[in-house]
DRENPAVO-666925 format. One record per atom (N, C-alpha, C): x, y, z. Coordinates in steps of 0.02 Angstrom, whole numbers, plus 32768, in hexadecimal, padded with zeros to 4 digits. Example, Ala and Ser with C-alpha at 12.3 -4.5 7.8 and 13.67 -1.06 7.14 Angstrom:
BEGIN
82947EE48186/82677F1F8186/82947F5B8186/82827F908162/82AC7FCB8165/82858002818A/
This chain:
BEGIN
08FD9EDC44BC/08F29EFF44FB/09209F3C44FE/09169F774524/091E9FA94519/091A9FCE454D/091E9FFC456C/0915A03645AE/0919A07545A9/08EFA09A45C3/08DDA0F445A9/08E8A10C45FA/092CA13A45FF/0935A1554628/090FA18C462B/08FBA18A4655/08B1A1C94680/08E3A1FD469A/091AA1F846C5/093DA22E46E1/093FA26346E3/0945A27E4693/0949A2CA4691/0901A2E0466F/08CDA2BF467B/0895A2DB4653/085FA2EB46A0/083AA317467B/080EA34C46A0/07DAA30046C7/07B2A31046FE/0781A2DB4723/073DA30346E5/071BA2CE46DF/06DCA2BA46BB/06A9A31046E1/0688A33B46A5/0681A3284686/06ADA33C4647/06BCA36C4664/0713A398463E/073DA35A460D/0752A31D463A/0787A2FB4609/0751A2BA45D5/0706A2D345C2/0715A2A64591/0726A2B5454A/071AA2E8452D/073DA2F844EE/078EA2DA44F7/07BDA3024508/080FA2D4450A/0803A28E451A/07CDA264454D/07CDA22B4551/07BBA2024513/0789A21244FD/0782A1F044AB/07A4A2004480/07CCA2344478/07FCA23A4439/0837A2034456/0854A1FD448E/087BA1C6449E/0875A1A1449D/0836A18944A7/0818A13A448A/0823A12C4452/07FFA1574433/0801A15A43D9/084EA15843C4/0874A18943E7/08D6A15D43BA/08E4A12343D7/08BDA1084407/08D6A0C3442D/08B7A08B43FD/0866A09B43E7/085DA06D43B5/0877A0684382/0883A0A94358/08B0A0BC4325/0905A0944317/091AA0AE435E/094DA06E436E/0962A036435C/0935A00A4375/091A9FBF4371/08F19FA6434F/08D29FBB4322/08B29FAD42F2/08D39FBA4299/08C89F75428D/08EF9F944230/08AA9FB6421A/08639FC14219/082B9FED41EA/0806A0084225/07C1A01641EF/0772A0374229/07769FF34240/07529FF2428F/073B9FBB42AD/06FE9FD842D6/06CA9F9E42E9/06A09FA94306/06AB9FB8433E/069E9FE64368/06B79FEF43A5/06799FEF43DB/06859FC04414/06509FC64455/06589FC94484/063AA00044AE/0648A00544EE/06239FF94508/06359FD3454A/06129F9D457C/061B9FCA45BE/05EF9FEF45D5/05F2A0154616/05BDA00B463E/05C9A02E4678/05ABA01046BE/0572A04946D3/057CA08F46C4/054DA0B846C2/052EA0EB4688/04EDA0EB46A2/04CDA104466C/04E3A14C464B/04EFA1634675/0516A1B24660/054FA19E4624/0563A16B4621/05B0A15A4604/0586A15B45B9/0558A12745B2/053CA1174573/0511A16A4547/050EA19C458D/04F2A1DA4552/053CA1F44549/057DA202456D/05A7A22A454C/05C9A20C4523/05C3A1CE452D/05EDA19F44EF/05CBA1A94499/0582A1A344B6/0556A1A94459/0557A2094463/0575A229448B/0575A2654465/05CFA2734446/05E2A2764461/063FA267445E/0656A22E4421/0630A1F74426/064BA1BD4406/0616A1AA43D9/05F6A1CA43A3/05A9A1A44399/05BFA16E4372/060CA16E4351/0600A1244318/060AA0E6433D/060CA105437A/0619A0B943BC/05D2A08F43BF/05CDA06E43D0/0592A03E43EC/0597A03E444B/055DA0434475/057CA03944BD/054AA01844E1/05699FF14510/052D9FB64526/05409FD5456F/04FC9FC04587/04F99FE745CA/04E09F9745F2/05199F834625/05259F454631/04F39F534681/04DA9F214698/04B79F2A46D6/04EC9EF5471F/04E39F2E473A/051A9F114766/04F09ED94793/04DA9E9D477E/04AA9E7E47B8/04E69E3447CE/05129E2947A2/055A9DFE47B4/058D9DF947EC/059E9E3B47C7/05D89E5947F0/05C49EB24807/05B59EB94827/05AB9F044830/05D59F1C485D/05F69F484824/06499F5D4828/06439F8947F7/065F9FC847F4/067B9FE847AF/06B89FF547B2/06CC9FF64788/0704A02D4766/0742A06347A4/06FDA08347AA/070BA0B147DF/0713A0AB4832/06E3A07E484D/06EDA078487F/0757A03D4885/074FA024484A/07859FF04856/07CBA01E4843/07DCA05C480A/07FCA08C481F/07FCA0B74850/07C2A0D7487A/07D0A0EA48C7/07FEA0BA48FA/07F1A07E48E4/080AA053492A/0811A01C490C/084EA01548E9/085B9FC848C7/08619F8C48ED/086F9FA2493E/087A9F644959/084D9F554972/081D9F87498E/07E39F6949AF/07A79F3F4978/07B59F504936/079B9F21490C/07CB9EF048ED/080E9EE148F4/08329EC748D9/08109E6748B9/07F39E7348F8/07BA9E0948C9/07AB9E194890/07839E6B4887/07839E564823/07AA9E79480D/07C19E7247E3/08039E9447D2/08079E5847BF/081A9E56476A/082A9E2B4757/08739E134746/08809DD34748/08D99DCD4747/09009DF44710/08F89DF746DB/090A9E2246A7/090A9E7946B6/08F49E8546DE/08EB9ECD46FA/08FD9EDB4736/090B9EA64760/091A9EB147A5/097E9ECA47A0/09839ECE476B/09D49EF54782/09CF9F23477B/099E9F5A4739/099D9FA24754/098D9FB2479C/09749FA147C8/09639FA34804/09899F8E4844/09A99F594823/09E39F594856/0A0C9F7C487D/0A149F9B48B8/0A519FAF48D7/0A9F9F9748CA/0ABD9FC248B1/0B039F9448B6/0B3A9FC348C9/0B579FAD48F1/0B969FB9491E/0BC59FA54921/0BF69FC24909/0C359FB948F7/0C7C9FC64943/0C939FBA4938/0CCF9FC5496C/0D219FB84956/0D3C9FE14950/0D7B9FE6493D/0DA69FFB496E/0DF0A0054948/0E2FA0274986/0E649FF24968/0E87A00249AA/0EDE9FE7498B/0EDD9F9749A9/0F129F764993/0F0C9F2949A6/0F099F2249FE/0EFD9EEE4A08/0F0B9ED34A4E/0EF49F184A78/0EAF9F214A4A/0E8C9F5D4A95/0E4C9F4B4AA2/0E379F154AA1/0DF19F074AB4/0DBE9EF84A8F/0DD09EF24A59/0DAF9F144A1A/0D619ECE4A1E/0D8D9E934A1F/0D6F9E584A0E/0D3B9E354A4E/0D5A9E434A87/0D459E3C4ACB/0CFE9E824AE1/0D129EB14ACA/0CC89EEB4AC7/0C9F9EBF4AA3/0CAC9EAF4A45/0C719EA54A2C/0C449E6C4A4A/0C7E9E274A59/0C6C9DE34A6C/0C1D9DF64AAB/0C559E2B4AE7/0C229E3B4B21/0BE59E524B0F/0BD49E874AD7/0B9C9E994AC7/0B739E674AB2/0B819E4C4A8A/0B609E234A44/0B399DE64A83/0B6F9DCF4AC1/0B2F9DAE4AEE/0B059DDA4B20/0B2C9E164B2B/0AE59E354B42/0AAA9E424B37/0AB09E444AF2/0A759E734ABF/0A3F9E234A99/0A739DF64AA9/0A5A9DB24A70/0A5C9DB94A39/0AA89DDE4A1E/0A999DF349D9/0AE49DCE49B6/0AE09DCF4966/0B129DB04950/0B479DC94956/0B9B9DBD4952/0BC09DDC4931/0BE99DD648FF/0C1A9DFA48D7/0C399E0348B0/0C749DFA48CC/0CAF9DD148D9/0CFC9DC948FC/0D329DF448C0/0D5E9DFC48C4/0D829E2A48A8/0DA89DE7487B/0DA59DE8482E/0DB99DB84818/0DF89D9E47F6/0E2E9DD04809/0E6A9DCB4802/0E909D9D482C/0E689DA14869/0E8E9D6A489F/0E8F9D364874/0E3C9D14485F/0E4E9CDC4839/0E5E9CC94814/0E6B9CEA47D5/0E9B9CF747A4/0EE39CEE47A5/0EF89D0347E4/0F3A9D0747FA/0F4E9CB2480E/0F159CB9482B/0F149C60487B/0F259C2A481D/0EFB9C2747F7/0F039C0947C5/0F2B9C144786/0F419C2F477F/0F5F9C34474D/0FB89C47477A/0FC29C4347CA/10149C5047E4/102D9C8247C0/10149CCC47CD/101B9CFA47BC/102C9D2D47D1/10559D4B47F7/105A9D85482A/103D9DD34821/10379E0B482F/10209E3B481E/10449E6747F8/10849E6A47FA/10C59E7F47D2/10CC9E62479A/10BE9E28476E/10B99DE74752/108A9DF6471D/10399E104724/10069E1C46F2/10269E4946CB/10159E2D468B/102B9E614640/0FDE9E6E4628/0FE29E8445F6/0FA89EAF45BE/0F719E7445B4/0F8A9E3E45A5/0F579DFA459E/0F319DE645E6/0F5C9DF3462A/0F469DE8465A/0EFC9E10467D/0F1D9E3D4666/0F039E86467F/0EB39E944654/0EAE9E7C460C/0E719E7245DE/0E4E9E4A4608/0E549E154625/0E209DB34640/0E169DF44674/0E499E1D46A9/0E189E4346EA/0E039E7946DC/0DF39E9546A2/0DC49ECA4688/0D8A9EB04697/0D9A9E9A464C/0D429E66462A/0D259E3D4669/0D599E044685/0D339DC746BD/0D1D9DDE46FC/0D509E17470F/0D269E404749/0CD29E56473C/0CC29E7946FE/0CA09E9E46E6/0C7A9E6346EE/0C6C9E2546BC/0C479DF546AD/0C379DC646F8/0C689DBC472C/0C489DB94766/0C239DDB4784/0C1B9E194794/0BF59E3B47B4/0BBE9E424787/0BB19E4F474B/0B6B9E5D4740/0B409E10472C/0B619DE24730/0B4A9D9D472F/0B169D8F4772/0B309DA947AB/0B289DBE47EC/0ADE9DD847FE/0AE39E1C47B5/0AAF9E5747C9/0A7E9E194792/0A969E204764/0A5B9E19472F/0A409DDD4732/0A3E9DAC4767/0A239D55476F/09E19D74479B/09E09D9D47A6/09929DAC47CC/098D9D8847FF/09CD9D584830/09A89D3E484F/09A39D5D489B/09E09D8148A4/09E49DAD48D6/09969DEB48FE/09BA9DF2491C/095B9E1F493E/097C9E5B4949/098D9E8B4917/099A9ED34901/09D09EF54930/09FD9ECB493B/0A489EE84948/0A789EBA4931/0AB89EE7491E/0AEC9EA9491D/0B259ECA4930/0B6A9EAB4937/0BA09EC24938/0BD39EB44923/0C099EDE490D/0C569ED548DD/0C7F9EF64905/0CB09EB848FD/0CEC9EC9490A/0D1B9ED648CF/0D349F1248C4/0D599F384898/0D2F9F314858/0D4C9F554829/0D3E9F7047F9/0D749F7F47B3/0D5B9F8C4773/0D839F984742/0DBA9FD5476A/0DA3A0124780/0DC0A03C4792/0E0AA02647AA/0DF79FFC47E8/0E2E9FE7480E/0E5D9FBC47DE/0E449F9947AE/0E739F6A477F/0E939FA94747/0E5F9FDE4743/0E8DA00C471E/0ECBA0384758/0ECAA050479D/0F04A05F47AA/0F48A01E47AE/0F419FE447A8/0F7B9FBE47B1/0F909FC24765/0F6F9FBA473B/0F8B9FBA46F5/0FADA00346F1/0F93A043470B/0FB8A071470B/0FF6A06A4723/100BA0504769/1030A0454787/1078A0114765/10619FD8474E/107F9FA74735/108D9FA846FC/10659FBB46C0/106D9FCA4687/107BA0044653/106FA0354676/1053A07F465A/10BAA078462C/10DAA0704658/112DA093462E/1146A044461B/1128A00D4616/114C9FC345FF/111C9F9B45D3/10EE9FB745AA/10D69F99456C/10D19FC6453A/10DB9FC14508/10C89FE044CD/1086A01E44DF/1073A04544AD/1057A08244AC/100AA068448B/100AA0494472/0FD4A0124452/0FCA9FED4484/0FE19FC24497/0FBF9FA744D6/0F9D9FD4450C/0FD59FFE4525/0FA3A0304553/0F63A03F4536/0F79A0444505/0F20A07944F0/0EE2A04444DD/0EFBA00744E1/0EBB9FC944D6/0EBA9FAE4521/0ED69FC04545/0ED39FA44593/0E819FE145A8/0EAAA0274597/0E95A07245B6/0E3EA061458B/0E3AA04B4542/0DFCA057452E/0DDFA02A4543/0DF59FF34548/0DC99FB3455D/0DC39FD645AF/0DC19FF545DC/0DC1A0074621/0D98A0314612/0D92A07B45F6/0D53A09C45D4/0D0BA07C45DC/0D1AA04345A7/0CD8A0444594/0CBC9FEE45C5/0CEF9FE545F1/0CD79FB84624/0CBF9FE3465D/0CD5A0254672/0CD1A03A4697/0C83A07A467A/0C82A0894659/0C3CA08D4632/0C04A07B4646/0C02A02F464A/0BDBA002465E/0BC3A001469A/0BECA00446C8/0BDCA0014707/0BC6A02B4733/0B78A024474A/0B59A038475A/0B54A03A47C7/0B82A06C47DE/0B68A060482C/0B44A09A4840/0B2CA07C487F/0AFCA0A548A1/0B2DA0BD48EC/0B50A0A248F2/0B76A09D4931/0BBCA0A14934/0BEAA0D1492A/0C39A0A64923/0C5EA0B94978/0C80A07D4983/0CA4A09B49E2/0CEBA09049BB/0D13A0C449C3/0D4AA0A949B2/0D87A09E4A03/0D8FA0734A01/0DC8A07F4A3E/0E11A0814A53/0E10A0B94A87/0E63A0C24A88/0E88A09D4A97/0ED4A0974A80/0EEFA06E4AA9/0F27A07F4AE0/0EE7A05E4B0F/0EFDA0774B4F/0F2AA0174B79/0F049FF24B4E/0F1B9FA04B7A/0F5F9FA94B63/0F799F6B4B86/0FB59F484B5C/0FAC9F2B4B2F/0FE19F294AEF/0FEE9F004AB0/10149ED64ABD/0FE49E824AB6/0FF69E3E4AC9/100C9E304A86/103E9E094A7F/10539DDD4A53/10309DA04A41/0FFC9DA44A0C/0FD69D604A10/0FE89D2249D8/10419D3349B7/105B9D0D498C/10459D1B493E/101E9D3C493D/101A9D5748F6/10399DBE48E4/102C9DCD493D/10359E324923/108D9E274932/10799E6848F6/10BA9E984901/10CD9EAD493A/110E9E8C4962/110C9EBE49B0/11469EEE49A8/114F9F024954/11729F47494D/11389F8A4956/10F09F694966/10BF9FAC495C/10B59FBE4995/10D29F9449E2/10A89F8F4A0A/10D29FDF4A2F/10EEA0024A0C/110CA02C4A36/10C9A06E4A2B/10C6A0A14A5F/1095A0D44A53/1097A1074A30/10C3A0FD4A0B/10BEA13249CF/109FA12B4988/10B2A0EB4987/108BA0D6495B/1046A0B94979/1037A0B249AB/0FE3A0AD49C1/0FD1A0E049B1/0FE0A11949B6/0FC0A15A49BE/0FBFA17C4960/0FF8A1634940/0FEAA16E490D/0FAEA14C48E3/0FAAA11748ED/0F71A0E048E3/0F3CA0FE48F8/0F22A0F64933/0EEAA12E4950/0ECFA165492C/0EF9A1874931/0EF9A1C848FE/0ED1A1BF48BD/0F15A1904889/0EF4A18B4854/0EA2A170482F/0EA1A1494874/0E60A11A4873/0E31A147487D/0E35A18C48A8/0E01A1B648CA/0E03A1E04883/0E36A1EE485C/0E28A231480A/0E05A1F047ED/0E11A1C647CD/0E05A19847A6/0DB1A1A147A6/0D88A1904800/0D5CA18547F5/0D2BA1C74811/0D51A20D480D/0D3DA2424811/0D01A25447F9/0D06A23D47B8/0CA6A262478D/0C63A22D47A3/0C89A20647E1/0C3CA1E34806/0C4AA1FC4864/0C63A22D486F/0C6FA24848A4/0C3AA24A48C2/0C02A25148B5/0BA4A25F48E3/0BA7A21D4900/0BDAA1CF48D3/0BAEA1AA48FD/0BE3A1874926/0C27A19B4933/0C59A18B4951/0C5BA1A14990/0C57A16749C2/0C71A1654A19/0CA8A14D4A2B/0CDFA17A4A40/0D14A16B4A5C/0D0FA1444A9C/0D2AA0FE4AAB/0D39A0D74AD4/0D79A0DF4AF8/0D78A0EF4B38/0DCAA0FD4B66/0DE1A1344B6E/0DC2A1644B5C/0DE3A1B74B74/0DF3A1B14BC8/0DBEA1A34BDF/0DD8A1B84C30/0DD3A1634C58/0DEAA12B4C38/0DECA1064C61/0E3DA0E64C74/0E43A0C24CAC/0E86A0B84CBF/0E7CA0614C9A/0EB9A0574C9A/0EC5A0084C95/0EB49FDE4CAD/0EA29FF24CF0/0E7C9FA94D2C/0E329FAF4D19/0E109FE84D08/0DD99FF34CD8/0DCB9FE74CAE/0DEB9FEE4C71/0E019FEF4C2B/0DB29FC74C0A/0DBD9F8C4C14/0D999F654C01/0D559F624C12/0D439F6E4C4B/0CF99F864C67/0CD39FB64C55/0CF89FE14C55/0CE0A0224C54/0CCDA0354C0D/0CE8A01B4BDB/0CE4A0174B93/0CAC9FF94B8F/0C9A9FC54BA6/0C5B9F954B94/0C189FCE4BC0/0C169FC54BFA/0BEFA0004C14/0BF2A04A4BEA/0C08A04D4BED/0C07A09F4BA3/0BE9A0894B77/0C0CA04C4B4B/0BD2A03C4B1E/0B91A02D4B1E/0B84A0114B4E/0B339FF74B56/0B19A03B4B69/0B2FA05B4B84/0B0BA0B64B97/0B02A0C24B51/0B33A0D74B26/0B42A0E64ADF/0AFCA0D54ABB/0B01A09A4ABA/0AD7A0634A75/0A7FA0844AB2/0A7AA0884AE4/0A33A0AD4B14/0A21A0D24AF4/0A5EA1174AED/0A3AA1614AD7/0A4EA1664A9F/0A72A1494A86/0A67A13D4A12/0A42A1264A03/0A29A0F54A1E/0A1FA0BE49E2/09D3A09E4A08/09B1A0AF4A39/0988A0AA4A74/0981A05A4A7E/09BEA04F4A81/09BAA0054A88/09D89FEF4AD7/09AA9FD24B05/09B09FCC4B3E/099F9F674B47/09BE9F604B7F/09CB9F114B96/09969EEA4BAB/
């Protein structure tokens, strides 16, 4: 199995030449020789540009009397067809929404609130439990620690997306990103130069991976509670704000899809007003309404 990003190619009838040559390195790809190749499509137009574009193809022109659904109508509006959509395919389609920021700001209490508004799954930030089990403080994680919340963060959340069982939203709490500013923080001048750089590549190419549609990051505007595992040498605001900061360059080259949480709210707010912003947010992004 395989996937042909459409994105940057011309709408039909312009993109089918580039569309079949991309096919063709995708089979090329995945295939060790020639193979028979067939395409199974839903309209008849498809089966003449395919035998003019593709003639060593074979193409069956399937009658929709089953399921009558295409292709197209279920990319216009994945959710309003989301019943077919099959489980193996229902995570390209997924919404996913991420939420980050500094400790003890809401982070976990936003996603929790959404995830029952919406009836959707979430992703918990998985260092807490890492920490809760293994009696670990946040000052405490070394290079070995810091690898299990790369990878296990990563491997929770898309466990999440990719079980199909969800109905085309989900939500995370934190991210590689955020596990890469504490390793900056904690590690960057107290491990070896080799370690940094297998912490930094393994974060690359976890962070690679991850695919959002949504990121809120939020300020910290609450108080930093002591919940027996944090550092309460961070809880001062200079280092919030450095944190902040770094978290906002870090995840700079996805800026189109980042909403700041807490610019203009007070503390007796804090928490409301974040969740209301978001549900506005996720309305006019993502046209996902309650």
């Amino acid at each position: 199995m395989d996937k042909l990003d459409e994105a940057d190619m011309s709408p039909y009838p312009e993109g089918w030449v580039p569309w079949v040559n991309r096919v063709k390195d995708l089979i090329t790809k995945n295939t060790d020789g020639p193979e028979k190749i067939t395409f199974y499509v839903g309209e008849s137009e498809y089966v003449i540009e395919l035998n003019r574009y593709y003639p060593q193809a074979q193409v069956e022109l399937i009658e929709r009397s089953i399921i009558n659904i295409s292709a197209t109508e279920i990319r216009d509006n994945s959710i309003e067809n989301w019943r077919f959509i099959t489980k193996p395919f229902r995570r390209h389609f997924t919404r996913k929404v991420l939420v980050v920021g500094y400790a003890s700001g809401g982070k976990t209490t936003l996603v929790k609130d959404l995830a029952r508004t919406y009836n959707a799954p979430c992703s918990l930030e998985y260092a807490r439990e890492y920490q809760e089990k293994y009696n670990v403080r946040d000052d405490e994680l070394d290079t070995n620690d810091y690898i299990h919340l790369l990878t296990d963060q990563y491997a929770q959340t898309a466990e999440i997306i990719d079980n199909g069982q969800h109905s085309w939203l989900i939500f995370a709490d934190t991210n590689s990103t955020v596990t890469k500013v504490y390793i900056d923080y904690y590690l960057k001048e107290n491990i070896s130069q080799e370690e940094f750089y297998l912490l930094d590549r393994l974060y690359q190419v976890t962070q690679a991976r991850e695919k959002w549609d949504l990121i809120f990051v939020i300020l910290p505007k609450s108080n930093y509670v002591d919940d027996g595992s944090r550092d309460m040498t961070m809880a001062d605001n200079r280092t919030r704000d450095w944190f902040t900061k770094h978290l906002l360059d870090l995840l700079s080259p996805f800026k189109d899809k980042i909403v700041i949480l807490g610019e203009n709210c007070d503390s007796d707010s804090f928490f409301a007003d974040n969740y209301h912003y978001a549900k506005k947010t996720i309305k006019e992004r993502l046209h996902i309404e309650i």
